[in-house]
C-alpha positions in Angstrom: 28.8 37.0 70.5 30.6 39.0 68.2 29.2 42.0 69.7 29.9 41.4 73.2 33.6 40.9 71.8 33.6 44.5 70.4 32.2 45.7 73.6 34.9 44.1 76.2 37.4 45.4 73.9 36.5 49.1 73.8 36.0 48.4 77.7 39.5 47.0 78.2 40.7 49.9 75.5 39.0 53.0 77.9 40.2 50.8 81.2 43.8 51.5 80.0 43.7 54.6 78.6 42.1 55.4 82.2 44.8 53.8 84.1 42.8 51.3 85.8 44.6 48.3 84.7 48.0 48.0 82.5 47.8 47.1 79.1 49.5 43.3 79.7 46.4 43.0 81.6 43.9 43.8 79.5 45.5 41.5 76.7 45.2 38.6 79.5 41.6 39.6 79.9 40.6 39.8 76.9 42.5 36.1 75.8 40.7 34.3 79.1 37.2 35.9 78.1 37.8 34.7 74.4 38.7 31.4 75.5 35.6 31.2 77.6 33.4 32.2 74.9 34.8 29.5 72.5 34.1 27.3 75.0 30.9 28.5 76.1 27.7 26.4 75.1 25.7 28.8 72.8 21.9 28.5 72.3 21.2 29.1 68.2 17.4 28.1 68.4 14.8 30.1 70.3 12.8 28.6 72.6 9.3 30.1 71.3 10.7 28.4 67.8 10.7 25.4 69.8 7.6 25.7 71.6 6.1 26.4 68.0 7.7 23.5 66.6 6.2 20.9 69.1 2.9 22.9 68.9 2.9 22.6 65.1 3.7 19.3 64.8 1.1 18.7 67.6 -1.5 20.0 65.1 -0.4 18.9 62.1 -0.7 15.1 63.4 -4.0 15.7 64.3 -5.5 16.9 61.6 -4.1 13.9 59.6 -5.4 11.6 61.8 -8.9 13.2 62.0 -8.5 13.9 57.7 -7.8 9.6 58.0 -10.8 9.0 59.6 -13.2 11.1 58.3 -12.1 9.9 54.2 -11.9 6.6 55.5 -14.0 5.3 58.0 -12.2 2.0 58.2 -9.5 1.8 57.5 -7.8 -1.8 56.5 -5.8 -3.4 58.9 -3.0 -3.6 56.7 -2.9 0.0 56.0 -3.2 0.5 59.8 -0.2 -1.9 60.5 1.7 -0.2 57.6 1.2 3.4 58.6 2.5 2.4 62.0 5.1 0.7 61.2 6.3 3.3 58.8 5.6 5.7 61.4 7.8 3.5 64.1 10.7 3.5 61.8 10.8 6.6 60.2 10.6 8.5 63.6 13.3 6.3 65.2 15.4 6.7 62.1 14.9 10.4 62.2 16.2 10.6 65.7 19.1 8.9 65.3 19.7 11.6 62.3 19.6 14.3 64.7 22.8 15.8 66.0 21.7 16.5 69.0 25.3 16.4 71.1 25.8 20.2 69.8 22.2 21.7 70.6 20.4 21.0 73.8 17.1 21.5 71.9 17.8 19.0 69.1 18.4 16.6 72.0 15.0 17.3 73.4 13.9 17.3 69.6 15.2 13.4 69.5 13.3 12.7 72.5 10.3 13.7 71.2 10.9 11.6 68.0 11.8 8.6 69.9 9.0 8.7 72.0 6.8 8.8 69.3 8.5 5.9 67.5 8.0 4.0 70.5 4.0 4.5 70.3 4.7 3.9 66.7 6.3 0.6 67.2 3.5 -1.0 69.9 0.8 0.0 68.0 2.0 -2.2 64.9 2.6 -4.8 66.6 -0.5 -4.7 68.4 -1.9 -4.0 65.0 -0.1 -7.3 64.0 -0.8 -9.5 66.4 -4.3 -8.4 66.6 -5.3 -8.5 63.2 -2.9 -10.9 61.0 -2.4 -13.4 63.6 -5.5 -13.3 65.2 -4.3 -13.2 68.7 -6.9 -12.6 71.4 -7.4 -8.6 72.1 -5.8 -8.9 75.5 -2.4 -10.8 74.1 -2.6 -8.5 71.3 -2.5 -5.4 74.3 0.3 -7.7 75.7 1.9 -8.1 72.7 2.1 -4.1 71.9 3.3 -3.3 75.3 6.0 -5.8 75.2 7.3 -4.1 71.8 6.8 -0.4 73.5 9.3 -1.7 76.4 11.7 -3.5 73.9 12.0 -0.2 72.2 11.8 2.0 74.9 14.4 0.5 77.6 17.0 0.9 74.6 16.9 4.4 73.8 16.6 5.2 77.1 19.7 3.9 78.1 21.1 5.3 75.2 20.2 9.1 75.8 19.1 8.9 79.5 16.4 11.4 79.3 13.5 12.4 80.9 11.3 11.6 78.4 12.5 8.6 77.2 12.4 7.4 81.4 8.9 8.3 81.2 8.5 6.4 77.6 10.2 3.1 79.3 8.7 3.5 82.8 5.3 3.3 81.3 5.5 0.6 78.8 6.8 -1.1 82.4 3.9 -0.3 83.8 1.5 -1.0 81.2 3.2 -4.5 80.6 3.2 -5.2 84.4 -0.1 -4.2 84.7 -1.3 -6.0 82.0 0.1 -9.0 83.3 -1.4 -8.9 86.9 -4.9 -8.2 85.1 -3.8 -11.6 83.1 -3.1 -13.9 86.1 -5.6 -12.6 88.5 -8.5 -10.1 86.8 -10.2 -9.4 90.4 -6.7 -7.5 91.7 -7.5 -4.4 90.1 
């Protein structure tokens, strides 16, 4: 920015020595373009440092989960719940941390999170249901759909983004479709 400053100015400066506009003009120029700078949206974050970031994280996740299950094979059901929970919260949490009003990709960065934590939050309570209070597997699956809608609808009236749509529109989905297997299991 600063650059392209220097540049309209020696522009402007050569304009008037040249003639081609007066030097009143040039000052107005140069004020408007200034102004529109400042007001300008300007993009500090690289999109390949983006794209790296997701793919990154992307890996990273994996290997934990594959580094889980090969050290332990099964893994207790309270370290399951725990893990998701944690996960649920902390990734929630960290969105809401993000300030995403003043960087388009720290808002797509919070979308991310949140639809992670919303993953994060049905599978503990699936997890919960499942396992501590020894629901049947399909109210269990109910159960965790339910909390991925409760936590999905929310943010996504909150932020209005794509992905958080997507994250609400298909724990709708799942939950409807769930229910429909539930009153009649021939339909589908």
């Amino acid at each position: 920015m600063a650059e392209s400053v220097k540049t309209l100015h020696e522009q402007l400066a050569r304009w008037t020595a040249d003639g081609l506009i007066e030097a009143a003009q040039a000052n107005r120029i140069e004020a408007a373009e200034a102004a529109r700078m400042a007001t300008a949206p300007h993009r500090r974050l690289p999109i390949i440092a983006e794209v790296l970031g997701y793919v990154g994280s992307v890996i990273a996740v994996s290997a934990a989960i594959i580094t889980v299950h090969q050290v332990f094979r099964h893994v207790p059901a309270g370290a399951e719940l725990a893990i998701a929970a944690v996960a649920g919260v902390g990734l929630l949490l960290a969105g809401f941390a993000i300030p995403a009003s003043r960087e388009p990709a720290l808002a797509r960065l919070r979308s991310v999170l949140w639809f992670l934590s919303t993953i994060g939050f049905a599978v503990a309570v699936g997890v919960l249901t499942r396992d501590f209070l020894h629901m049947a597997e399909k109210n269990a699956l109910l159960a965790g759909e339910a909390a991925w809608l409760a936590v999905g609808v929310p943010l996504w009236w909150r932020t209005r983004s794509a992905l958080q749509h997507l994250a609400a529109f298909a724990g709708l989905a799942a939950l409807v479709e769930t229910i429909v297997n539930r009153v009649d299991p021939h339909v589908g």
